[in-house]
C-alpha positions as CSV (number, residue, x, y, z in Angstrom):
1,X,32.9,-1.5,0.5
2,X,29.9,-0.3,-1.0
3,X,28.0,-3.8,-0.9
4,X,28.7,-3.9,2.8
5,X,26.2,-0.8,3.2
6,X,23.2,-1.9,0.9
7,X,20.5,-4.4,2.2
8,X,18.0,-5.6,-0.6
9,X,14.5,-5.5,0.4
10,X,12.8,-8.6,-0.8
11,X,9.1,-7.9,-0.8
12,X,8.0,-10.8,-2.4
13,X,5.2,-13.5,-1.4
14,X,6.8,-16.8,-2.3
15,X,10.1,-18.6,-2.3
16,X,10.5,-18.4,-5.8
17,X,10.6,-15.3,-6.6
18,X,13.1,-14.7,-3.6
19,X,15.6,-17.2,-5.2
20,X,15.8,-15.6,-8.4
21,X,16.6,-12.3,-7.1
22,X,19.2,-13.2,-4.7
23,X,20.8,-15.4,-7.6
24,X,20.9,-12.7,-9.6
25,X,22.6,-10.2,-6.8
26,X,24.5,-13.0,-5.2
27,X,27.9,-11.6,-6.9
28,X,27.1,-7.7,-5.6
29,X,24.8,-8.1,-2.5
30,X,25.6,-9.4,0.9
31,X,22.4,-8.8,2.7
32,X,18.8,-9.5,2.2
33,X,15.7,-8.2,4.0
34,X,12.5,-10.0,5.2
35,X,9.7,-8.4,5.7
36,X,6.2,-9.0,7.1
37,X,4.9,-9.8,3.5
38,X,7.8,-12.5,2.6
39,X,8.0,-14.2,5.9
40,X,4.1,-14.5,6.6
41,X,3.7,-16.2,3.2
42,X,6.5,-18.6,3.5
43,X,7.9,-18.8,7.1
44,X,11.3,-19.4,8.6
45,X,11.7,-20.9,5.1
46,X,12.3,-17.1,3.5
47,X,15.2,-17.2,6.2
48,X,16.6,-20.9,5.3
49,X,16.7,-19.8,1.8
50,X,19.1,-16.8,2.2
51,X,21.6,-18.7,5.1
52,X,21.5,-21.4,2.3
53,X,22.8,-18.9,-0.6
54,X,25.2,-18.2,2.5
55,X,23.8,-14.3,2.6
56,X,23.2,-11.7,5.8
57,X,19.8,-11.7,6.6
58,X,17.6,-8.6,8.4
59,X,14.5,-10.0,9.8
60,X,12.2,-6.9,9.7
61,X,9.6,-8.1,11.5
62,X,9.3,-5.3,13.8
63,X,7.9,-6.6,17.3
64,X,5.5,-4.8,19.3
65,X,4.2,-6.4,22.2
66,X,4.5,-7.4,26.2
67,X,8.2,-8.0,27.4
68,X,7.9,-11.5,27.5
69,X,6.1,-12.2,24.1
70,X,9.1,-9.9,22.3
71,X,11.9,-11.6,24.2
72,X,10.3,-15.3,23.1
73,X,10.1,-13.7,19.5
74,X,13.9,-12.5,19.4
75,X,15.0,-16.2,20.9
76,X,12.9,-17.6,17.8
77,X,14.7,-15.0,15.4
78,X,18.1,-15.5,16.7
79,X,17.3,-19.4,16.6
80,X,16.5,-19.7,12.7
81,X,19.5,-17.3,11.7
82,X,18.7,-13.7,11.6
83,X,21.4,-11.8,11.5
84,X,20.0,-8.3,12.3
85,X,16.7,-8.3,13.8
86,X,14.3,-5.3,14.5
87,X,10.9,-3.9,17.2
88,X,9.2,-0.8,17.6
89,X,11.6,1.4,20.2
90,X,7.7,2.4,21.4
91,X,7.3,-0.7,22.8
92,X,9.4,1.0,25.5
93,X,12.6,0.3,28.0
94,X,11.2,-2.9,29.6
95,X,10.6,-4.9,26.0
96,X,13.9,-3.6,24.8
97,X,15.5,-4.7,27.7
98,X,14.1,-8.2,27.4
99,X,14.8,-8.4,24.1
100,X,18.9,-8.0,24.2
101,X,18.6,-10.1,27.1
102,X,16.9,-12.7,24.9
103,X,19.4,-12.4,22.1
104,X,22.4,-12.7,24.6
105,X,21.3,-15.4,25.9
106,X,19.9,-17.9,22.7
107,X,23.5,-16.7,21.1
108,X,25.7,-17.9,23.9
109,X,23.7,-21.1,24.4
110,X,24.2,-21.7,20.8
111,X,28.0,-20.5,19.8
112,X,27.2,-17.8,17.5
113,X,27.8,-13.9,17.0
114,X,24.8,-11.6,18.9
115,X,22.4,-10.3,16.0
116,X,22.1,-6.5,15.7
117,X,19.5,-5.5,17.4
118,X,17.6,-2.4,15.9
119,X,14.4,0.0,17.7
120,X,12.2,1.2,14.8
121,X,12.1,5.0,15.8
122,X,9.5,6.4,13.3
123,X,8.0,5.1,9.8
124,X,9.8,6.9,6.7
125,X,6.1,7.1,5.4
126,X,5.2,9.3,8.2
127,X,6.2,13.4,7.8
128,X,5.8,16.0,10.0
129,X,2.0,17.0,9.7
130,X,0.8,13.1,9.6
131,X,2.9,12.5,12.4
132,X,1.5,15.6,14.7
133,X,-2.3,14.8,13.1
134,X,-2.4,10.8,13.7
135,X,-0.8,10.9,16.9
136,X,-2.4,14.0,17.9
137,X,0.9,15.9,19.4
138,X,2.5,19.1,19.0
139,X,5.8,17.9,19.9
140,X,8.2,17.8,16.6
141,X,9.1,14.3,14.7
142,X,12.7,14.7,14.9
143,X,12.3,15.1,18.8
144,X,10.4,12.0,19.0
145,X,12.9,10.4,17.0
146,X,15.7,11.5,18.8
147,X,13.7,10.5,22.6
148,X,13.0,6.6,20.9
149,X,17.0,6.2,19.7
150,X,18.1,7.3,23.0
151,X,15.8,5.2,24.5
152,X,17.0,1.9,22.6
153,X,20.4,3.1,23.3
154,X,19.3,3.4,26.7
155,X,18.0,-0.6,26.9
156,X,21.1,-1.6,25.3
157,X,20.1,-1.9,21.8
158,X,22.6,-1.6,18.9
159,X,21.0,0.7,16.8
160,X,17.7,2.1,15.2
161,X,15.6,2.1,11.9
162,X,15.5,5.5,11.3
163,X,14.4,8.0,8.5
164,X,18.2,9.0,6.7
165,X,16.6,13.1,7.2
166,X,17.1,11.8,11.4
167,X,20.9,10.5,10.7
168,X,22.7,13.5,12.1
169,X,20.3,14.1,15.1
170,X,20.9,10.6,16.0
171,X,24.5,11.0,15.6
172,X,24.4,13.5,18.3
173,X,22.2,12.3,20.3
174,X,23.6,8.3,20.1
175,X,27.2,8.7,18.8
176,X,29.2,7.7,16.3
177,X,29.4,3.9,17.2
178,X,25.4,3.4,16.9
179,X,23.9,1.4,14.2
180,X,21.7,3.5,11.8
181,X,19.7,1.8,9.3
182,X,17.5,3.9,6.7
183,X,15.1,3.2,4.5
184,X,13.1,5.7,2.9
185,X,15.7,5.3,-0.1
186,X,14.9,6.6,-3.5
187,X,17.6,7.1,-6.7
188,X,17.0,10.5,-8.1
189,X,15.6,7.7,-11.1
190,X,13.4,6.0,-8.8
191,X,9.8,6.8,-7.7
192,X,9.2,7.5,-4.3
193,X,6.1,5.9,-3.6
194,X,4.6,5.9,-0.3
195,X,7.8,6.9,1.0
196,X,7.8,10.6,2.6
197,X,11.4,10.9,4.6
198,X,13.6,10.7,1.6
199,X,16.9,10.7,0.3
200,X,19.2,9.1,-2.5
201,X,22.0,6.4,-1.7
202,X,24.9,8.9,-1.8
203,X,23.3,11.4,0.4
204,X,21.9,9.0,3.1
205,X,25.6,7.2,3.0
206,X,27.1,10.8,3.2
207,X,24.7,11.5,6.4
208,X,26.4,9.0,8.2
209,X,23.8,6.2,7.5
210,X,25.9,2.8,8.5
211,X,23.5,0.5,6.5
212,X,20.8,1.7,3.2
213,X,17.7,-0.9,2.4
214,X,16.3,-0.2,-0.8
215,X,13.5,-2.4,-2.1
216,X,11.4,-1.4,-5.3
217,X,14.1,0.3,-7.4
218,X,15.9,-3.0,-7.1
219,X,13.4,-5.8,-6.9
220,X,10.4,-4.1,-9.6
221,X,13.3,-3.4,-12.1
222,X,13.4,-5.2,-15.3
223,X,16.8,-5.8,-14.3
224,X,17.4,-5.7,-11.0
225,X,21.3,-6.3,-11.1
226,X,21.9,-2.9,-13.5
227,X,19.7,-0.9,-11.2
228,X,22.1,-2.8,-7.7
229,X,25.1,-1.5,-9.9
230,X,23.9,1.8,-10.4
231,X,23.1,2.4,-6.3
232,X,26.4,1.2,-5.7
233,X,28.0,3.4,-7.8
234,X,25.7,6.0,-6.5
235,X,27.2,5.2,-2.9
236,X,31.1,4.5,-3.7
């Protein structure tokens, strides 16, 4: 179903705000992401407030760090409910690693389902000459891309974060039983933003994208369940 593929982005700063949205998607949205802006302003409360409304939650914190520090932050993620959470596949094999193991092991000790666990390949608001000028490299995005997905793959990850311009390269690369997640989604009616990597529901759906998160065309809308119905239209 088309609501099984679209995650709402809720870039918001208070608790508030978050409950009206998801109140007024409850009836065509399954799953809700946090973010780095939403969970540092209200805590493990922005996560209590979706498993209370009884929605899918993808914790988008995106971890970076030592091994151990990641693997701690996964157990705390997997503790308070996430359903899906994410870290930066550059934080390489060993972090990775630790994380699943993490995950596998908070999820067994407390009876539920693993949460997806997703490497963050490269930022949609990145393109090609940024990517080659701040990182001071000749090698090609998409190669980089493709080297970080097969490298989460690789530490037994379930999937990536990934621009939806990278979905067939990582199909190639990961097969068809990998979890892609894009952002970097934009209606044809929608602005794009800082977003660089782009592509509209139907097309990143049609890539082979198994998941869409869309924030601002939703959640800035003056009314953000017409502008849910048209995406899903958009994808079905």
């Amino acid at each position: 179903m088309p609501k099984d593929k679209l995650i709402v982005a809720l870039d918001v700063d208070n608790l508030e705000a978050a409950d009206r949205i998801v109140a007024q998607l409850s009836d065509c949205v399954q799953t809700f992401k946090v973010g780095s802006q939403f969970f540092t302003a209200t805590g493990p409360a922005s996560v209590q407030l979706l498993r209370e409304a009884k929605m899918e939650i993808f914790l988008d914190l995106k971890f970076h760090d030592i091994p151990n520090t990641v693997a701690g932050a996964v157990t705390s993620a997997t503790q308070i409910g996430a359903n899906m959470i994410n870290m930066h596949a550059s934080g390489g094999f060993e972090m990775m690693r630790a994380a699943r193991e993490a995950a596998e092991r908070k999820a067994t000790d407390l009876g539920i389902p693993m949460p997806i666990l997703l490497g963050v390949t490269i930022l949609t608001s990145i393109d090609e000459a940024h990517f080659q000028r701040d990182f001071s490299t000749q090698r090609k995005l998409t190669d980089q891309v493709a080297y970080l997905a097969e490298l989460s793959q690789e530490s037994g990850l379930d999937g990536v974060v990934a621009s939806p311009l990278e979905i067939t390269l990582i199909r190639q690369v990961c097969g068809d039983d990998f979890v892609i997640v894009t952002p970097g989604i934009r209606p044809k009616w929608a602005a794009t933003g800082d977003q660089r990597r782009i592509m509209t529901p139907a097309e990143a759906i049609a890539a082979g994208a198994d998941f869409i998160v869309v924030g601002r065309p939703i959640t800035a809308s003056e009314a953000p369940q017409v502008a849910t119905e048209r995406i899903l239209q958009e994808i079905e």
